[in-house]
N, C-alpha and C positions, 0 to 999 in steps of 0.2 A: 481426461480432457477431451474435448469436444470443439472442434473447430469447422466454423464454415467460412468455403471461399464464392468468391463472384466476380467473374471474370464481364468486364465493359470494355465495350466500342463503341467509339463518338456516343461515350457515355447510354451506349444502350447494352443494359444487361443480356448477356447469350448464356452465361453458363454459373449452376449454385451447385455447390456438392459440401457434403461436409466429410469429416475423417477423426477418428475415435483414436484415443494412446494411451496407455492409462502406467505408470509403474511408479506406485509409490517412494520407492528408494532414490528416486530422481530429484534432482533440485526443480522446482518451476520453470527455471530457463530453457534446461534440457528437457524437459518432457513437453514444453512449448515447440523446440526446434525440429524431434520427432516427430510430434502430429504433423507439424507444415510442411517438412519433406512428406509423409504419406500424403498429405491434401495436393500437395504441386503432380506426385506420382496420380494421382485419383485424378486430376484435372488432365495429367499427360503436357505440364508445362514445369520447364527449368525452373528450380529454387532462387527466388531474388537475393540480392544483396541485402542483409538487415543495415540498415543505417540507424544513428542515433536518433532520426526523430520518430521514428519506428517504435523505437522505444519507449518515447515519451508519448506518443500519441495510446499504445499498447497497456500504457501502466495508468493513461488516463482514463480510457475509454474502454478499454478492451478489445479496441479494434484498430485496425490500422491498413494504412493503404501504400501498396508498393504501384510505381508506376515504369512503364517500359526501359525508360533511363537507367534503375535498377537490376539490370540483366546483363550477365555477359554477352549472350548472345541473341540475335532478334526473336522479337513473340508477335506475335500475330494482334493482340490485344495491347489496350490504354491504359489499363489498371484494374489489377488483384486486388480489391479489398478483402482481410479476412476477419474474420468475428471470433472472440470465446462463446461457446455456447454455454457450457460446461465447466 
């Protein structure tokens, strides 16, 4: 699995990276939740809160966007989008 993230301010894009995970014995979910901890680690930003529409935006589109509200603690950035590449 193959993910990229993109880190915005006042919706101007500063930062893309992506992060590779791959273990076939994993369910979908969890080998979803390993890449995005490596991509949060690769960007050097705290893992969001998944919320349900996280979910539903992820199962529609294959992407989805966490915004600052979703942190426990503060982030410099508006909002993480991350993409399936992969």
């Amino acid at each position: 699995m193959v993910l990229e993230g993109r880190l915005f301010v006042s919706n101007k894009l500063i930062m893309i990276k992506e992060a590779e995970f791959s273990d076939p014995s994993l369910r979908f979910s969890q080998e979803l939740e390993k890449t995005l901890i490596l991509l949060c680690k690769e960007m050097d930003i705290p893992a969001p809160m998944w919320m349900s529409k996280n979910t539903h935006e992820f199962a529609a589109f294959h992407q989805t966007i966490f915004f600052s509200g979703q942190y426990s603690e503060k982030v410099k950035f508006d909002k993480f989008q991350i993409k399936l590449i992969e």
